[in-house]
C-alpha positions in Angstrom: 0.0 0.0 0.0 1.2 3.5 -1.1 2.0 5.8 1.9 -1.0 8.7 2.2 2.3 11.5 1.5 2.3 9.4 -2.1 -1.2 9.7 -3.3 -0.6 13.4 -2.5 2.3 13.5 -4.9 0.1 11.6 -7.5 -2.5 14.2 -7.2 0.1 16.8 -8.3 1.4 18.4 -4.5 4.4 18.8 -3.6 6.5 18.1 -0.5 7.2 21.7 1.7 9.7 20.4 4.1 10.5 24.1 5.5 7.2 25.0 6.0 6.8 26.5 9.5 3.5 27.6 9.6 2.3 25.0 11.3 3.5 22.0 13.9 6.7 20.6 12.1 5.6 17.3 13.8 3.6 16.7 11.0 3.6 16.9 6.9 3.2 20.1 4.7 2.6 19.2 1.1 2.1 22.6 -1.3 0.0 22.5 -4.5 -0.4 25.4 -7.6 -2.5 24.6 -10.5 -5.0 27.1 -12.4 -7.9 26.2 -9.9 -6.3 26.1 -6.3 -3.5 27.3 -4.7 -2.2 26.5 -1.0 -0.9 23.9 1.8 -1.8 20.7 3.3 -0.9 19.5 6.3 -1.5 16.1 8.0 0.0 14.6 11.1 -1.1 10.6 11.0 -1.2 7.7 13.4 -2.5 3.9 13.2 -5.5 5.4 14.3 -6.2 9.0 12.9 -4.7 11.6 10.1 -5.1 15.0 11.7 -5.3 17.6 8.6 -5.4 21.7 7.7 -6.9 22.9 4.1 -5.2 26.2 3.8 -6.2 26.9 0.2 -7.1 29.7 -2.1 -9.7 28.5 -4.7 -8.9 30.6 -8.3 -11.9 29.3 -9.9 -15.0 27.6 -9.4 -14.4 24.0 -9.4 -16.3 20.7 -9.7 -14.4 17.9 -8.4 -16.4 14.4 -9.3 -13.2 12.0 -9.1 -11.3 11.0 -6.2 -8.5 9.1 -5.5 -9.1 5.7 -3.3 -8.7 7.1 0.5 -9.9 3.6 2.0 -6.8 2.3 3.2 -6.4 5.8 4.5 -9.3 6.6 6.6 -12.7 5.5 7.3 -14.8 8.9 8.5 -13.6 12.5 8.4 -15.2 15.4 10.4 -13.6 18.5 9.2 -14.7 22.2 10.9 -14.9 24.5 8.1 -13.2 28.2 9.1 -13.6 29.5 5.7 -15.2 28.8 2.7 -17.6 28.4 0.0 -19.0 25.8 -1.3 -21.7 22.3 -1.9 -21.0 18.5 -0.9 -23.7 16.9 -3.1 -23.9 13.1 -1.5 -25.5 13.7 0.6 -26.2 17.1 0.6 -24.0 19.3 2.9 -23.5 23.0 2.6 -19.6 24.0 2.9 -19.5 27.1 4.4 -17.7 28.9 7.2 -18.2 28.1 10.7 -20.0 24.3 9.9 -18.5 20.9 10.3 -18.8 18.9 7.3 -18.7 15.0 6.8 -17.5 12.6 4.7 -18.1 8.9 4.7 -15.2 7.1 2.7 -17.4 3.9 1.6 -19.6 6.4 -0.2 -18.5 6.0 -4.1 -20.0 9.1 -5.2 -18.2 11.7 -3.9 -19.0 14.6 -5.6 -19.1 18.1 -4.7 -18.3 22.0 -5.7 -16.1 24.9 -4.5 -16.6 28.2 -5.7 -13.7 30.8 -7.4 -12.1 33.7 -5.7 -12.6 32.5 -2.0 -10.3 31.0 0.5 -10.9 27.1 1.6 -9.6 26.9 5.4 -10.3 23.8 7.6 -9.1 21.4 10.4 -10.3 18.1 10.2 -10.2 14.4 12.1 -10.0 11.2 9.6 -10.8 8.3 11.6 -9.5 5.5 10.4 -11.3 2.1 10.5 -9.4 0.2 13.6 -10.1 3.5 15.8 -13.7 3.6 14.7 -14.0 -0.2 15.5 -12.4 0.2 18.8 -14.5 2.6 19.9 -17.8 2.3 17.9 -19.6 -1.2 17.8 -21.9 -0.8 15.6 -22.9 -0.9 11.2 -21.1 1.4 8.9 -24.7 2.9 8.4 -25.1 3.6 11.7 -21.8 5.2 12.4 -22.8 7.7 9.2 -25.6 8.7 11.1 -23.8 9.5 13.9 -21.4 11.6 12.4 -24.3 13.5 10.1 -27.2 13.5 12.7 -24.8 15.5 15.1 -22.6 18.0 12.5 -24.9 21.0 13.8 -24.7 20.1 17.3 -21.4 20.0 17.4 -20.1 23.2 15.9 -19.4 25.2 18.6 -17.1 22.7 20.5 -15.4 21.9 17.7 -14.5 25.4 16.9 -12.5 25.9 20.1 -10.8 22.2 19.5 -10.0 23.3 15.6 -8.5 26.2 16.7 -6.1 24.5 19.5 -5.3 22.1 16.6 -4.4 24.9 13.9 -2.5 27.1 16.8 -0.6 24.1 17.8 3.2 24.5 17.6 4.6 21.3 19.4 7.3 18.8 18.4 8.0 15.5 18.4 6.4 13.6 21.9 4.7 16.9 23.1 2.7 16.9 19.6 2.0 13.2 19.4 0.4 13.1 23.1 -1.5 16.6 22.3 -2.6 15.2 18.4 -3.7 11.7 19.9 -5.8 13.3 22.8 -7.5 15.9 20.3 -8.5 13.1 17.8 -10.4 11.6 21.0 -11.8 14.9 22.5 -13.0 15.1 18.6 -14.8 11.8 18.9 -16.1 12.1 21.7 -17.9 15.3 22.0 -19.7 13.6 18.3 -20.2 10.5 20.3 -21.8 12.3 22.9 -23.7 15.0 21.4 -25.5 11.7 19.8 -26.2 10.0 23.0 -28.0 13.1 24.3 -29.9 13.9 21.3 -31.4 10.7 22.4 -32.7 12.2 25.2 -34.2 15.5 23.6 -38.1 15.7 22.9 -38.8 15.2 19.5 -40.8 18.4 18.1 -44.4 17.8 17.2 -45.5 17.7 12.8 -47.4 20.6 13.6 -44.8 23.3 15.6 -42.4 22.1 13.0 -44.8 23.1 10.5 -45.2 26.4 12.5 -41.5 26.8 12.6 -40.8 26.5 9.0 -43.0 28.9 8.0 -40.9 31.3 10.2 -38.1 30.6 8.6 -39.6 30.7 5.2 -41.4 34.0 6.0 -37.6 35.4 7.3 -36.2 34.5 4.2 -38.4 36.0 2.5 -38.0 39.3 4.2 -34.4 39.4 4.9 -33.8 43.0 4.6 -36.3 43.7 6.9 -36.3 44.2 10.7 -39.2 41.8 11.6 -41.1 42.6 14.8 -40.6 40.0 17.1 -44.4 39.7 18.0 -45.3 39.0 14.2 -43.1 36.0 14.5 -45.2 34.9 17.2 -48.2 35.5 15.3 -47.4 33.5 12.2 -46.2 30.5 14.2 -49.3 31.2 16.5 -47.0 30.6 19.6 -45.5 32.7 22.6 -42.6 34.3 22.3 -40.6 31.8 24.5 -42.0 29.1 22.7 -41.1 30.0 19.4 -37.6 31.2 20.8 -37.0 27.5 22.0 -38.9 25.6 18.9 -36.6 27.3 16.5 -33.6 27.0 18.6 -34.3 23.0 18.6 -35.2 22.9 15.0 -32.2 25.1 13.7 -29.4 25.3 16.3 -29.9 28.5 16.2 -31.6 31.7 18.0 -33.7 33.6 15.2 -31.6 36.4 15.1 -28.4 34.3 14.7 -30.7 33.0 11.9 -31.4 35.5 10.4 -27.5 37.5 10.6 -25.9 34.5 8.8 -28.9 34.4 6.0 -28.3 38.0 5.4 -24.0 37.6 6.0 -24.3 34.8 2.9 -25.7 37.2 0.8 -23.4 39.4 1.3 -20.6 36.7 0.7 -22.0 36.1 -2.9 -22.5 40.0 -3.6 -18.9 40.2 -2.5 -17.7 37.5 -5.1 -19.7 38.2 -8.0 -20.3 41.7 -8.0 -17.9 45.7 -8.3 -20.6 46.6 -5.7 -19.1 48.9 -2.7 -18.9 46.7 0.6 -21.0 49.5 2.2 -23.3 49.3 -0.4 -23.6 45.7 -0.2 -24.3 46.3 3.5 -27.2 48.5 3.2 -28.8 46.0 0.6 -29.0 43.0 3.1 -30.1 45.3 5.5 -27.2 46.9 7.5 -26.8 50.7 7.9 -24.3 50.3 9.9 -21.0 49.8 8.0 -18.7 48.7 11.6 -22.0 46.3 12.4 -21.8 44.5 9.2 -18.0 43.9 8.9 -18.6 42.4 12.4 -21.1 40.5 11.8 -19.1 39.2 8.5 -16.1 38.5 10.6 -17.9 36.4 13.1 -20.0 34.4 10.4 -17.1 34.1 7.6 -13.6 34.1 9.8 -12.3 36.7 7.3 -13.3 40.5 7.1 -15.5 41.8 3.8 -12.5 44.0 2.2 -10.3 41.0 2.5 -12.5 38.8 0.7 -12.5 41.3 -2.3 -8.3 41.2 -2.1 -6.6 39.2 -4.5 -5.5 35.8 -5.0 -2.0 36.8 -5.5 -1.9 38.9 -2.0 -3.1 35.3 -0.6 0.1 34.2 -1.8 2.2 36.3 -1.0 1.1 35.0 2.7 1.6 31.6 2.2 5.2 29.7 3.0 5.5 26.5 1.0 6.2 28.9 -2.4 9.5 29.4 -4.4 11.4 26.1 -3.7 10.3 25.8 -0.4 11.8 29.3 0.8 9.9 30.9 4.0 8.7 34.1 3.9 9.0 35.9 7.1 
């Protein structure tokens, strides 16, 4: 069997042995082609291949081929810091602040990234003795865990990505600190799915009601919606409705509604010469400073530097130039 560094090289990356952006304890492979520029790093075990995405995507790309990543891994749960994009099978929306999952066994593995936006991640790939030894149960029901819990899970994983991608440890230090975040990563999935258990399902007809919340917010993103009216159209009280939608969407309404109207934004930022502040006003922000901190909160990255350039992305960026480091 190939060593996991190889089918990089296959794929057309190449080896970054000075990179110091991240924990030398692991691999940093660099990769420049006409649709994505950027490192990868992994640090693997018998049991787990810990990995950043530090990308730059030039242009929108459809990627409907993979290579074979059995021997490799079994599940991967990856938090998302940045980015912009679908996963197709099944359906997952690849987007900033979200953890996204990929069963292995699944041959279809298709999805899309979209041009002129960064692609940053940290992600666990369990590998199939670690998932056995800790997991007795089907492959089918092990994909449900990992899906069924993705949205519960987002905001512990965020502090555990970010220890990961901050982590500047060598040799033993990193292998004891790597090995006990691939567990901490299992099991806050393991047990976020254990309580769910334990949560009252919501009834057909306050999920009803709560969809048509969300389908009248959508509808009127731009405007500020009177709490009470909410109430109204669900025909509920107000801490009713506050706790329905919060169990239906993770969510409270006004986070709801701030990263409906922040997505927006994203895409007028990408496709459009539109001024940032006017892009502001026409999701429904007034407020120039409230928007770009709303932006920063939702998309890790602030609204003027999403408009920058792919070559000032990099210039920032140390696997480049025969391996030279920029300071």
């Amino acid at each position: 069997m190939k060593k996991f560094e190889n089918i990089l090289k296959d794929i057309g990356y190449t080896e970054c042995s000075k990179c110091q952006k991240y924990s030398s304890a692991g691999n940093a492979f660099y990769i420049d082609n006409e649709e994505i520029t950027g490192i990868y790093w992994f640090y693997e075990t018998e049991y787990f291949i810990i990995d950043i995405h530090d990308f730059f995507i030039k242009k929108e790309m459809i990627v409907d081929s993979f290579p074979t990543i059995k021997p490799y891994m079994s599940f991967s749960s990856t938090y998302i810091i940045t980015a912009n994009g679908e996963w197709f099978n099944p359906y997952q929306n690849m987007t900033s602040n979200t953890v996204f999952i990929m069963n292995v066994d699944n041959s279809d593995i298709r999805f899309l990234l979209h041009g002129n936006h960064p692609y940053f991640s940290v992600g666990v790939n369990f590998k199939k003795n670690m998932i056995e030894k800790y997991l007795d149960t089907t492959n089918d029901d092990i994909s449900n865990i990992f899906l069924d819990t993705r949205d519960l899970i987002t905001k512990h994983i965020n502090k555990l990505a970010n220890s990961i991608l901050n982590c500047k440890m060598t040799s033993t230090s990193a292998s004891l600190f790597f090995e006990a975040k691939a567990k901490e990563w299992l099991s806050i999935t393991l047990n976020a799915y254990e309580q769910k258990k334990y949560v009252k399902p919501i009834s057909e007809k306050d999920e009803k009601a709560i969809e048509n919340v969300a389908n009248y917010i959508d509808d009127h993103l731009t405007f500020d919606i009177p709490q009470e009216l909410l109430e109204k159209i669900a025909m509920m009280s107000g801490t009713k409705l506050k706790n329905t939608f919060k169990h239906k969407y993770q969510m409270s309404i006004t986070e709801y509604t701030q990263r409906k109207r922040i997505n927006i934004a994203e895409n007028l930022i990408l496709t459009t010469n539109l001024d940032i502040k006017d892009i502001a006003k026409s999701v429904g922000y007034n407020s120039h400073s409230r928007f770009t901190t709303l932006f920063k909160r939702y998309k890790n990255i602030y609204p003027k530097d999403l408009k920058g350039s792919n070559d000032q992305y990099i210039q920032s960026i140390c696997c480049k130039n025969n391996n030279k480091i920029k300071p």
